[in-house]
HTML snippet that shows the backbone in 3Dmol.js (N, CA, C, O; Angstrom):
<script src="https://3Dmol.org/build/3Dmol-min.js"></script>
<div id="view" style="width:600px;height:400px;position:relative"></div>
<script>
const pdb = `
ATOM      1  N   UNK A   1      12.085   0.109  -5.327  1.00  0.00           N
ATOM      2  CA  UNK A   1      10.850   0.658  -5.845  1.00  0.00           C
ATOM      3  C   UNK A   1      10.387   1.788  -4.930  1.00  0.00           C
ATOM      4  O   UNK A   1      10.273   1.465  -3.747  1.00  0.00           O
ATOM      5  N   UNK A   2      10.120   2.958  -5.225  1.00  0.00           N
ATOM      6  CA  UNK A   2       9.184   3.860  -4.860  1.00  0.00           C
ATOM      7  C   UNK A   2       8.027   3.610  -4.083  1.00  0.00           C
ATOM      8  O   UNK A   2       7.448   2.531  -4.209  1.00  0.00           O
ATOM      9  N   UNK A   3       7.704   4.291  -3.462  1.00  0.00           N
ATOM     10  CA  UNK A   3       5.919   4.481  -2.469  1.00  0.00           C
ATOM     11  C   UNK A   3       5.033   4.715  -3.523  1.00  0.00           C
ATOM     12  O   UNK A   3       5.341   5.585  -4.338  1.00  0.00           O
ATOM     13  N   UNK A   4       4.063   4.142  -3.647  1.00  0.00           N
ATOM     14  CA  UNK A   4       3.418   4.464  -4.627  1.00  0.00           C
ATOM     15  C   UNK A   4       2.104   4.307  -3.741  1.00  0.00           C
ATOM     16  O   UNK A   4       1.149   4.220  -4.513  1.00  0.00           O
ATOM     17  N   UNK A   5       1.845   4.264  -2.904  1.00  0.00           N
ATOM     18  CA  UNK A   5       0.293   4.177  -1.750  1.00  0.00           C
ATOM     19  C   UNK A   5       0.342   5.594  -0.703  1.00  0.00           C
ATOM     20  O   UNK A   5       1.267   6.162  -0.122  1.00  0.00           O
ATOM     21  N   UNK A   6      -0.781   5.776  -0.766  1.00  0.00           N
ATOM     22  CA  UNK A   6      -1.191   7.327  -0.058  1.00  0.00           C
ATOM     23  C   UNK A   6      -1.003   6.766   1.307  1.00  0.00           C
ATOM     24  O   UNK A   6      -0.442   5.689   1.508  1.00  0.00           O
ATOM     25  N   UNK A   7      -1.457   7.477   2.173  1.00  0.00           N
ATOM     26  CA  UNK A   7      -1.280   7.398   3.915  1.00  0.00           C
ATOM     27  C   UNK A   7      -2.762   7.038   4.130  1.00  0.00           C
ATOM     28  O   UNK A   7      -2.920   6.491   5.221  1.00  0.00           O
ATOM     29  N   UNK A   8      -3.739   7.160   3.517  1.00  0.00           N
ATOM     30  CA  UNK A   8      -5.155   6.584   3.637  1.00  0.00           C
ATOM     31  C   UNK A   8      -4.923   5.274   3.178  1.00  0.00           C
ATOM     32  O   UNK A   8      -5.084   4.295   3.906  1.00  0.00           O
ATOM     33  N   UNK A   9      -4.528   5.203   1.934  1.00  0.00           N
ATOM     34  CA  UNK A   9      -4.976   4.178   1.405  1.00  0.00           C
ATOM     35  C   UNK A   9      -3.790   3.217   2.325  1.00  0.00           C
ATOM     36  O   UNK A   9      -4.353   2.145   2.548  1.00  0.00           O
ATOM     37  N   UNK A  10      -2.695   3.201   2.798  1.00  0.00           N
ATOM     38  CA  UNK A  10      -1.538   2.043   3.804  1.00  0.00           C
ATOM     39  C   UNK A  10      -2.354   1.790   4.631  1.00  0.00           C
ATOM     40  O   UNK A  10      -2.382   0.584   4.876  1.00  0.00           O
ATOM     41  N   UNK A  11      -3.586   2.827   5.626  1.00  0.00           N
ATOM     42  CA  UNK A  11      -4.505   2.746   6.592  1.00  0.00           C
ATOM     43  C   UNK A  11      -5.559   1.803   6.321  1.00  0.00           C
ATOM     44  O   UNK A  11      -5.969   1.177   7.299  1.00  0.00           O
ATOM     45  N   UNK A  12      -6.172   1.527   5.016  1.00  0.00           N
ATOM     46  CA  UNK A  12      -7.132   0.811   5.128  1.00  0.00           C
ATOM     47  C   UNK A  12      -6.853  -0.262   4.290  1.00  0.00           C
ATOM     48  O   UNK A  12      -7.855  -0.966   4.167  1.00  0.00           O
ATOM     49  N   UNK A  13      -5.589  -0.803   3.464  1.00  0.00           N
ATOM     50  CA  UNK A  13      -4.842  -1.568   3.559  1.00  0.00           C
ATOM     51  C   UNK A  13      -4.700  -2.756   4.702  1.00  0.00           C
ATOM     52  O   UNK A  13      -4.913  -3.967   4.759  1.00  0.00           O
ATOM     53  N   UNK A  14      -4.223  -1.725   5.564  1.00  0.00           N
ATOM     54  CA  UNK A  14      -3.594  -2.435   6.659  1.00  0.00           C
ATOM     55  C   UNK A  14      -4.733  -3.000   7.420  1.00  0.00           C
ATOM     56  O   UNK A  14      -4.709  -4.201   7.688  1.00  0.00           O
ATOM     57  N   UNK A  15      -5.608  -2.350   7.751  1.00  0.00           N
ATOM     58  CA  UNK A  15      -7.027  -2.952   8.389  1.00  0.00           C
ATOM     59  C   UNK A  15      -7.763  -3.957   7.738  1.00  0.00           C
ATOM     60  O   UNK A  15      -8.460  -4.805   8.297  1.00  0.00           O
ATOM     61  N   UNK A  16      -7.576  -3.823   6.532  1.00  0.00           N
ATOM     62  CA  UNK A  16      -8.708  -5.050   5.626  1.00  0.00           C
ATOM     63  C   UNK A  16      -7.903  -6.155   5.439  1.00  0.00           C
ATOM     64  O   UNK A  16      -8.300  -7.316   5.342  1.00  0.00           O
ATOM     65  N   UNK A  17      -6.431  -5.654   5.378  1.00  0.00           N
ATOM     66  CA  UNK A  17      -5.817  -7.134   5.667  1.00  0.00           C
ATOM     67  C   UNK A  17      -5.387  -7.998   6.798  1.00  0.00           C
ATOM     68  O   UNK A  17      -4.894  -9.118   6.666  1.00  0.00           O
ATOM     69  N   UNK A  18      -5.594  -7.438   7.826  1.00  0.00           N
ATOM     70  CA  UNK A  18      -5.564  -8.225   9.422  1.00  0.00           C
ATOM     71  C   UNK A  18      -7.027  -8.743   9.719  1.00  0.00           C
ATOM     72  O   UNK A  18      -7.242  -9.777  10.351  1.00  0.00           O
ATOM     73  N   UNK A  19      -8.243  -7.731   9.080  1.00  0.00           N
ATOM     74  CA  UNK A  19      -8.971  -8.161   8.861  1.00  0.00           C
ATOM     75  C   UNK A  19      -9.375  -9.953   8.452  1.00  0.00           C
ATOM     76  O   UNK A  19      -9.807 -10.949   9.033  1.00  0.00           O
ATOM     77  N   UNK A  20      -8.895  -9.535   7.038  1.00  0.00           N
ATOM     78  CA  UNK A  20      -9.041 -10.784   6.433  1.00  0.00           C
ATOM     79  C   UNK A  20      -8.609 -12.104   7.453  1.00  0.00           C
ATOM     80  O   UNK A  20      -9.284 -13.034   7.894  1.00  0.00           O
ATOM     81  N   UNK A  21      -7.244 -11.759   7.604  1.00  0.00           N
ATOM     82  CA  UNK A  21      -6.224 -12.643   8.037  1.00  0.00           C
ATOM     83  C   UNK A  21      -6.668 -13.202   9.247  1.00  0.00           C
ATOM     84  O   UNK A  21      -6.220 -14.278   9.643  1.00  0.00           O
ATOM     85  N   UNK A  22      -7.889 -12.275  10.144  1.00  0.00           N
ATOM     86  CA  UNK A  22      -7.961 -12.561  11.329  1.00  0.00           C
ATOM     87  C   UNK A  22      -9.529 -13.465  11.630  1.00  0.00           C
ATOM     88  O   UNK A  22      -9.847 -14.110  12.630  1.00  0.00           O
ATOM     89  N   UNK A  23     -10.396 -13.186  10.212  1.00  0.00           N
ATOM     90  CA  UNK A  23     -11.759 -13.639  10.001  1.00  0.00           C
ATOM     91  C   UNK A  23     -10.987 -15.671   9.554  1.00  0.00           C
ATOM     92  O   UNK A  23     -11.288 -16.771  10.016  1.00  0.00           O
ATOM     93  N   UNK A  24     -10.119 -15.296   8.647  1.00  0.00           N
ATOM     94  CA  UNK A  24      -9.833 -16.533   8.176  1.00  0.00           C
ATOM     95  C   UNK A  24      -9.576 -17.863   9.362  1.00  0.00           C
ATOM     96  O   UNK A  24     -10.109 -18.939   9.632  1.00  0.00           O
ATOM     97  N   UNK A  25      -8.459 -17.061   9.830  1.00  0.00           N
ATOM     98  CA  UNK A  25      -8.154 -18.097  11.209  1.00  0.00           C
ATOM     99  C   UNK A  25      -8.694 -17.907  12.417  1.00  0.00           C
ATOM    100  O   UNK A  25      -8.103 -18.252  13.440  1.00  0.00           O
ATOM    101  N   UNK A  26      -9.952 -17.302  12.423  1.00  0.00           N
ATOM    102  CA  UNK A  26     -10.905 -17.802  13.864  1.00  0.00           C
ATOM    103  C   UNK A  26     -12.156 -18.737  12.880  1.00  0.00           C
ATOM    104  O   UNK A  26     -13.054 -19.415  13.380  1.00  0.00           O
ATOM    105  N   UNK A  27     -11.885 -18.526  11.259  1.00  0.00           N
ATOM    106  CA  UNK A  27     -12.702 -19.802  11.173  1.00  0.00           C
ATOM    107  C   UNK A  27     -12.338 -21.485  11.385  1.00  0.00           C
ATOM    108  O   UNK A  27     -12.908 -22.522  11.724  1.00  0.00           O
ATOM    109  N   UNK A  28     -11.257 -21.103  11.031  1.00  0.00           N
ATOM    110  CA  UNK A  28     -10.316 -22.547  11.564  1.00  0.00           C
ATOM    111  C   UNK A  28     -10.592 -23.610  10.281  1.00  0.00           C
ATOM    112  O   UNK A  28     -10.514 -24.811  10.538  1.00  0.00           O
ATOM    113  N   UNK A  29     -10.920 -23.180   8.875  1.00  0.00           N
ATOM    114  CA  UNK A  29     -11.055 -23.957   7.612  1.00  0.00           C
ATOM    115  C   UNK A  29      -9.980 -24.189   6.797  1.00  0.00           C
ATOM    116  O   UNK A  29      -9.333 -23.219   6.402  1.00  0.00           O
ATOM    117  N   UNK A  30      -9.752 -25.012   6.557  1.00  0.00           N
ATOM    118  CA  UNK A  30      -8.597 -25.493   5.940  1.00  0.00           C
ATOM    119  C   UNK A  30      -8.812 -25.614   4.230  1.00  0.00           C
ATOM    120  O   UNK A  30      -8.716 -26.713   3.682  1.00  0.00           O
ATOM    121  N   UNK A  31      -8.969 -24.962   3.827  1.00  0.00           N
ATOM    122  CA  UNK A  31      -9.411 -25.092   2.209  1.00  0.00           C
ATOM    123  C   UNK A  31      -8.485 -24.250   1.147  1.00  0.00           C
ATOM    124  O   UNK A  31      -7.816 -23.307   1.571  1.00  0.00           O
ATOM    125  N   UNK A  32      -8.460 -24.607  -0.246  1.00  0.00           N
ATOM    126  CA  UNK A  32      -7.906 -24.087  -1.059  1.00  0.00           C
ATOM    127  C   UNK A  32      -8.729 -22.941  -1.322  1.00  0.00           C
ATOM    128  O   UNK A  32      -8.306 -22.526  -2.401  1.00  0.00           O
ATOM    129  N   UNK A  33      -9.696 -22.170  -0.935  1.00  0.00           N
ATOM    130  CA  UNK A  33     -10.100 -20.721  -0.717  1.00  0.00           C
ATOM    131  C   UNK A  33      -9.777 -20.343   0.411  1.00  0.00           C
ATOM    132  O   UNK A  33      -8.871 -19.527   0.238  1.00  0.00           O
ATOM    133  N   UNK A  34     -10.041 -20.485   1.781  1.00  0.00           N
ATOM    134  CA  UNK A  34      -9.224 -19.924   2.874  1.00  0.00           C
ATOM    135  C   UNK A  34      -7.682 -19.769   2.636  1.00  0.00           C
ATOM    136  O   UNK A  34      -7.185 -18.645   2.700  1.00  0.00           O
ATOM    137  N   UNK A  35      -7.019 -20.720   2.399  1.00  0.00           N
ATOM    138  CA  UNK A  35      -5.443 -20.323   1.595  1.00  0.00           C
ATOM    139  C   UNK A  35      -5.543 -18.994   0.819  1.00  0.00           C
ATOM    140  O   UNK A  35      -4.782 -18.055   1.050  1.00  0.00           O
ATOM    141  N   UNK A  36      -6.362 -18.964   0.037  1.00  0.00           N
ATOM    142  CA  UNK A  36      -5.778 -17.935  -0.711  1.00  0.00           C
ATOM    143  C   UNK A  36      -6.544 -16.645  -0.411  1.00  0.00           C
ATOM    144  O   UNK A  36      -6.081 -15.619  -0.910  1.00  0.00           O
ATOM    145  N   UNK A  37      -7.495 -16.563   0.229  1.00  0.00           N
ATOM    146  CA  UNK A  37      -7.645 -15.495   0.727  1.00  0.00           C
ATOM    147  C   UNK A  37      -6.818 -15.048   2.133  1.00  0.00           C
ATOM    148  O   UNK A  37      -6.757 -13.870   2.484  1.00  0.00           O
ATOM    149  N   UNK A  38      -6.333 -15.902   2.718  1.00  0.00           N
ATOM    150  CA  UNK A  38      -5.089 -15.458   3.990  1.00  0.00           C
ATOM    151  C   UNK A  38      -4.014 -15.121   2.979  1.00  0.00           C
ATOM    152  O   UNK A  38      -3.029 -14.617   3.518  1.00  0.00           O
ATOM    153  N   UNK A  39      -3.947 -15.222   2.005  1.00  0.00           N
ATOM    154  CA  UNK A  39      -2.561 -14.854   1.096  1.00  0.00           C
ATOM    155  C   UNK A  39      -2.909 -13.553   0.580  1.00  0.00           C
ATOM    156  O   UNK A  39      -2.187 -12.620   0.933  1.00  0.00           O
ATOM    157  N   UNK A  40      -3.949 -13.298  -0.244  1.00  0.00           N
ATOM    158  CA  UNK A  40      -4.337 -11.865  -0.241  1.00  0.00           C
ATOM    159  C   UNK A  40      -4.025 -10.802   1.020  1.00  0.00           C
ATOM    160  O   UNK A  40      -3.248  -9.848   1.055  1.00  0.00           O
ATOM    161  N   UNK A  41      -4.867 -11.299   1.968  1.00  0.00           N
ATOM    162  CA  UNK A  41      -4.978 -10.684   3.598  1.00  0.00           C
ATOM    163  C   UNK A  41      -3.591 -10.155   3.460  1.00  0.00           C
ATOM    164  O   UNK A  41      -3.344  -8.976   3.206  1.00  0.00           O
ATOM    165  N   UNK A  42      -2.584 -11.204   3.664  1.00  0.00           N
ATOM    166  CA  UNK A  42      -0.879 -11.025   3.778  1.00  0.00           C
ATOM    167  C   UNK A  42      -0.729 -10.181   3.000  1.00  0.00           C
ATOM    168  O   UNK A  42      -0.496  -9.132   3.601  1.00  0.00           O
ATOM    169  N   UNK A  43      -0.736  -9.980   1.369  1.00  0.00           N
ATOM    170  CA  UNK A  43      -0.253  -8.761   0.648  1.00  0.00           C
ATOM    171  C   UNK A  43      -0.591  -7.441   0.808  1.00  0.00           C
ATOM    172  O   UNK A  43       0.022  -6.461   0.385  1.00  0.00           O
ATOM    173  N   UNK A  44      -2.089  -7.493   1.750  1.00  0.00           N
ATOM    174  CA  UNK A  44      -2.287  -6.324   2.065  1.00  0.00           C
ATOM    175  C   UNK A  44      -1.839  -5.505   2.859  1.00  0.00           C
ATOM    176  O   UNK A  44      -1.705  -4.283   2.812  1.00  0.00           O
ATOM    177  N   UNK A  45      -1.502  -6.632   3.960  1.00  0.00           N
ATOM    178  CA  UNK A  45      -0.643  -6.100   5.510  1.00  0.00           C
ATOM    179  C   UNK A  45       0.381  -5.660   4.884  1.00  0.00           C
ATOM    180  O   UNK A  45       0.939  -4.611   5.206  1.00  0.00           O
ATOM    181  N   UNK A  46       0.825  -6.542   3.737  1.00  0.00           N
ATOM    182  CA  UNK A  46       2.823  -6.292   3.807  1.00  0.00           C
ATOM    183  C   UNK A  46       2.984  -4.705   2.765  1.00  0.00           C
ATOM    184  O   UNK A  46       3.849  -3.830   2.733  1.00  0.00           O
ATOM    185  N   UNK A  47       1.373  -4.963   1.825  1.00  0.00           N
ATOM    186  CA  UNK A  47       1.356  -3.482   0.983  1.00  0.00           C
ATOM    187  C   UNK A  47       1.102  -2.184   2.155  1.00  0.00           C
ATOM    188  O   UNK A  47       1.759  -1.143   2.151  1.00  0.00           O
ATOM    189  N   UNK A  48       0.205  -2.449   2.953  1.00  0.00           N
ATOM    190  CA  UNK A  48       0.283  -1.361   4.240  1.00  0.00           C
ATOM    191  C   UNK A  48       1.272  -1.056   4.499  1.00  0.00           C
ATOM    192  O   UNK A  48       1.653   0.049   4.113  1.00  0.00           O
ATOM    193  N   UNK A  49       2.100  -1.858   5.235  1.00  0.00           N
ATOM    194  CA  UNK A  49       3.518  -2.145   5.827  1.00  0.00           C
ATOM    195  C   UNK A  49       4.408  -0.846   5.463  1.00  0.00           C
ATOM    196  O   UNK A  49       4.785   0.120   6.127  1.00  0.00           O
ATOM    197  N   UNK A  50       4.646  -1.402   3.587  1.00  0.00           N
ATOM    198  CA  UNK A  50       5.615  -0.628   3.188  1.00  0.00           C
ATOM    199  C   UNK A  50       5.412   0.177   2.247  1.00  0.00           C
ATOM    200  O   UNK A  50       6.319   0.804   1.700  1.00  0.00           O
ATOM    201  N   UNK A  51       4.064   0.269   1.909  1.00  0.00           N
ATOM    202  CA  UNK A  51       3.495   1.963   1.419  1.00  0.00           C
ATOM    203  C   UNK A  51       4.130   1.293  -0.096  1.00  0.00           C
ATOM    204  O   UNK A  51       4.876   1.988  -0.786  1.00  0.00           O
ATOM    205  N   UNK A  52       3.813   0.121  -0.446  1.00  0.00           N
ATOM    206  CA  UNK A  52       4.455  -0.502  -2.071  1.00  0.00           C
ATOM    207  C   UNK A  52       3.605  -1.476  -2.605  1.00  0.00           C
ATOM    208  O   UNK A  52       3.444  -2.619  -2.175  1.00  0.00           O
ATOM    209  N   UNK A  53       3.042  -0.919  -3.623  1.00  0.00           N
ATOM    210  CA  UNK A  53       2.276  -2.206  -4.341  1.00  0.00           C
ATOM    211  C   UNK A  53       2.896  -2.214  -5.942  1.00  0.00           C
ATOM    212  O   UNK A  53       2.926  -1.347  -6.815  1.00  0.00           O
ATOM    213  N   UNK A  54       3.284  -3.367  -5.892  1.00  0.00           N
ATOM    214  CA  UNK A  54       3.274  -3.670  -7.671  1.00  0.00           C
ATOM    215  C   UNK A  54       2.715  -3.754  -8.493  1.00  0.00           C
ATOM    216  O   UNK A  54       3.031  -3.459  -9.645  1.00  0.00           O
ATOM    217  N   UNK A  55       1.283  -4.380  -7.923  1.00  0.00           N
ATOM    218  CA  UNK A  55      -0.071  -3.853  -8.850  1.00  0.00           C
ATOM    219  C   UNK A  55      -0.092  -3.146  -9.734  1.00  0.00           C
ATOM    220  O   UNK A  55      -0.187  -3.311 -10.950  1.00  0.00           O
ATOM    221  N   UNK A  56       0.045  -1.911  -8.798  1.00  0.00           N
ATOM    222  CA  UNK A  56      -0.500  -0.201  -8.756  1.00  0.00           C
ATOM    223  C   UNK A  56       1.125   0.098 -10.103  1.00  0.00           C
ATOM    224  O   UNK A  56       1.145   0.661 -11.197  1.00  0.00           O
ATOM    225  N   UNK A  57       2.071  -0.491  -9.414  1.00  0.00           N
ATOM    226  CA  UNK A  57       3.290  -0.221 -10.238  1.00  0.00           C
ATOM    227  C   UNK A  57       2.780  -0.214 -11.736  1.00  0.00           C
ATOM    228  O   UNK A  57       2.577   0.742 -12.484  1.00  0.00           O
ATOM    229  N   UNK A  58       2.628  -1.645 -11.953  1.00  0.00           N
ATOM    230  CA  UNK A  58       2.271  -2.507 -13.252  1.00  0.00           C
ATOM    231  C   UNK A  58       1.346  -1.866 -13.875  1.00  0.00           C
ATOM    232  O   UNK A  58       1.350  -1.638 -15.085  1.00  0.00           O
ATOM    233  N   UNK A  59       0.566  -1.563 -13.151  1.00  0.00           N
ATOM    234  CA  UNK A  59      -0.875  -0.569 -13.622  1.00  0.00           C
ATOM    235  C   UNK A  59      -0.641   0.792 -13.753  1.00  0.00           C
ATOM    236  O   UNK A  59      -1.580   1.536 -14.038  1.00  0.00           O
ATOM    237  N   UNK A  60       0.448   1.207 -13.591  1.00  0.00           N
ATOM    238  CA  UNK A  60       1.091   2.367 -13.808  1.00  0.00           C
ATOM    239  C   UNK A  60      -0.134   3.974 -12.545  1.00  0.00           C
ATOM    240  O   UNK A  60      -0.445   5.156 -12.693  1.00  0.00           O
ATOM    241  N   UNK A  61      -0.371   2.776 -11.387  1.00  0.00           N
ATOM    242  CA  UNK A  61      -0.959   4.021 -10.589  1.00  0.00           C
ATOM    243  C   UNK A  61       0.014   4.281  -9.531  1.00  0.00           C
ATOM    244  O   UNK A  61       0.844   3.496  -9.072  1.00  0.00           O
ATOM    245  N   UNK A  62      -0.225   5.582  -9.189  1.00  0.00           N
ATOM    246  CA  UNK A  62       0.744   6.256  -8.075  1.00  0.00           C
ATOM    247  C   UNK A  62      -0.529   7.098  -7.441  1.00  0.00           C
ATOM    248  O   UNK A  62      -1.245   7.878  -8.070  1.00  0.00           O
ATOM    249  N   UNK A  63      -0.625   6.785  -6.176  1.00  0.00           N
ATOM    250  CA  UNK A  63      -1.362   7.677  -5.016  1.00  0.00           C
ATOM    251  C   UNK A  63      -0.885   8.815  -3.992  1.00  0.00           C
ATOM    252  O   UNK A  63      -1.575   9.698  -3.483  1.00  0.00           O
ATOM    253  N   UNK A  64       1.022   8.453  -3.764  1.00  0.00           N
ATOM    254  CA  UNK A  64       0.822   8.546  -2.957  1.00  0.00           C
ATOM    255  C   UNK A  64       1.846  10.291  -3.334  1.00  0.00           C
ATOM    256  O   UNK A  64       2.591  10.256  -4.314  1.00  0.00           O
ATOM    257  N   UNK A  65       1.786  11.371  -2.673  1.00  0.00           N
ATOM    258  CA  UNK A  65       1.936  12.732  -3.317  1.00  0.00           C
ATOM    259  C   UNK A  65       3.115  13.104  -2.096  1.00  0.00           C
ATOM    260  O   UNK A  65       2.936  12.401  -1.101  1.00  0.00           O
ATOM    261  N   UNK A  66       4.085  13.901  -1.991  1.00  0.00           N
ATOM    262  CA  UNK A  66       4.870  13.850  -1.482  1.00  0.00           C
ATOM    263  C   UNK A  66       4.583  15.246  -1.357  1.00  0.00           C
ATOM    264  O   UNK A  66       4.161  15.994  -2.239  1.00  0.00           O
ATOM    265  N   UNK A  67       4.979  15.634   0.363  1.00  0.00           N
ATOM    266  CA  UNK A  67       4.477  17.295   1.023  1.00  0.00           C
ATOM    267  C   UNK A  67       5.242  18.101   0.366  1.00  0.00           C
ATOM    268  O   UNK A  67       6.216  17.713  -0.280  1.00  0.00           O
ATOM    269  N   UNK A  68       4.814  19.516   0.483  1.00  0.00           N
ATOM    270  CA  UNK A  68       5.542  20.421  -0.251  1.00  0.00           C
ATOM    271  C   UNK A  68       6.628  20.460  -1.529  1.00  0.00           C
ATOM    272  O   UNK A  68       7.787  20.846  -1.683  1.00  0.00           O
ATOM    273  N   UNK A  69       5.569  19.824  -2.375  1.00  0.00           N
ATOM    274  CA  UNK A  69       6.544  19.688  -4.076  1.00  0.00           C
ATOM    275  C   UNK A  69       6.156  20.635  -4.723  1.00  0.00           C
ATOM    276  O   UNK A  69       5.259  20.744  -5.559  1.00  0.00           O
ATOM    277  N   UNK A  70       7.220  21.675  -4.102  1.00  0.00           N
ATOM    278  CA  UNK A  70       7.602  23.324  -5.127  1.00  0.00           C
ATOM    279  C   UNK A  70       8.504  22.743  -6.505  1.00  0.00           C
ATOM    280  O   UNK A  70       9.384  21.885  -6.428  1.00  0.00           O
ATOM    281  N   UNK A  71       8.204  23.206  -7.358  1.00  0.00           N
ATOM    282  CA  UNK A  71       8.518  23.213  -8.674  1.00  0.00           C
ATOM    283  C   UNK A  71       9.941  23.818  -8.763  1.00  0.00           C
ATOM    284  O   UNK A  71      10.993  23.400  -9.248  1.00  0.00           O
ATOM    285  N   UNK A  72       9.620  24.856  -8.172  1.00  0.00           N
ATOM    286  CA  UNK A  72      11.216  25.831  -7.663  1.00  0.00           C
ATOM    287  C   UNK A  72      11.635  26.049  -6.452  1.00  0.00           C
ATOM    288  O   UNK A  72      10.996  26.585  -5.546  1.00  0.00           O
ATOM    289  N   UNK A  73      12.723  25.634  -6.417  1.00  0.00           N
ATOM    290  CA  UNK A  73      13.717  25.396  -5.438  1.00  0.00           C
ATOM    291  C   UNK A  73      14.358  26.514  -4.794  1.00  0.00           C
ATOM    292  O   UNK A  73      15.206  26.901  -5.599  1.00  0.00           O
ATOM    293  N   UNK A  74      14.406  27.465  -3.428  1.00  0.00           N
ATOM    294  CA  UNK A  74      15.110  28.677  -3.430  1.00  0.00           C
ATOM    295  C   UNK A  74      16.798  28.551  -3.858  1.00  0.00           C
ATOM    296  O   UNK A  74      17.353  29.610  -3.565  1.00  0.00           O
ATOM    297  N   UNK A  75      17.753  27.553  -4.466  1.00  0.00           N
ATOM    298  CA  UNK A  75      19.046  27.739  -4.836  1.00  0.00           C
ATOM    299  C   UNK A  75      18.483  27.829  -6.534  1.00  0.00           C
ATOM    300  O   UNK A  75      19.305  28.408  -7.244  1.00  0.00           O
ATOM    301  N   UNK A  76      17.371  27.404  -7.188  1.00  0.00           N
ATOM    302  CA  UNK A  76      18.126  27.510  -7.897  1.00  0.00           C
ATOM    303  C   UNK A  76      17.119  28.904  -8.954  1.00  0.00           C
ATOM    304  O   UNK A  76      16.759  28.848 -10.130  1.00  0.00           O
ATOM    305  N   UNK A  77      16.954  29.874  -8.062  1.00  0.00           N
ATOM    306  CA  UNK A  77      16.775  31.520  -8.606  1.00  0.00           C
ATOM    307  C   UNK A  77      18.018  32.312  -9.218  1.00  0.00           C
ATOM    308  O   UNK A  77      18.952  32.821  -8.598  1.00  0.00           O
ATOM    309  N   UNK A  78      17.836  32.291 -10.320  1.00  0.00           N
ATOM    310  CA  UNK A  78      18.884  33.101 -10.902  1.00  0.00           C
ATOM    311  C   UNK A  78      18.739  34.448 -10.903  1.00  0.00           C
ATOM    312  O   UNK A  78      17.782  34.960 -11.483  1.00  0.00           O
ATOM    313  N   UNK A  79      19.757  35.257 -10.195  1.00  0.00           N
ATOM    314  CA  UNK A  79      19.708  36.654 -10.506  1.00  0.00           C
ATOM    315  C   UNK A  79      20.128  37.275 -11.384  1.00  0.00           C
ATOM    316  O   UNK A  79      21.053  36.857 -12.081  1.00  0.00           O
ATOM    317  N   UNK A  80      19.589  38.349 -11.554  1.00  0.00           N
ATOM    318  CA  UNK A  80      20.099  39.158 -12.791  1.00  0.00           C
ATOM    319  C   UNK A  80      20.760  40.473 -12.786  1.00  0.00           C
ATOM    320  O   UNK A  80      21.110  40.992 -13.846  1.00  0.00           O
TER     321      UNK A  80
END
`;
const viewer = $3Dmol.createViewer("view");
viewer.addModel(pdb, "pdb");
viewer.setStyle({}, {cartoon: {color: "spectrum"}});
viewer.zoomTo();
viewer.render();
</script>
């Protein structure tokens, strides 16, 4: 699969999910909501990580824009 996450958005990704991950286990609660919000936390780190969400796939969004995308290429100018 493709990058489909900007360089901002892997950045605050990555923070809201260590975040999470890190609020969860200094509470030290053991519950079927703490579970699943440390599981969120995790998809966020691992969507930071690797600049890939399936979400975004599924949802057909793409953020992330790739530098200098010239339309035309200098090989392929045809002379005349």
């Amino acid at each position: 699969m493709q990058r489909n996450i900007s360089g901002l958005e892997r950045v605050l990704r990555l923070c809201l999910g260590l975040g999470i991950c890190a609020a969860v286990l200094m509470l030290g609660h053991t519950n079927l909501a703490d579970s699943a919000l440390l599981l969120v936390g995790l998809f966020l780190v691992l969507n930071g990580l690797t600049a890939r969400c399936y979400l975004w796939r599924w949802l057909g969004i793409n953020s992330f824009r790739r530098a200098g995308g010239c339309s035309i290429s200098p090989n392929d100018r045809s002379e005349a």
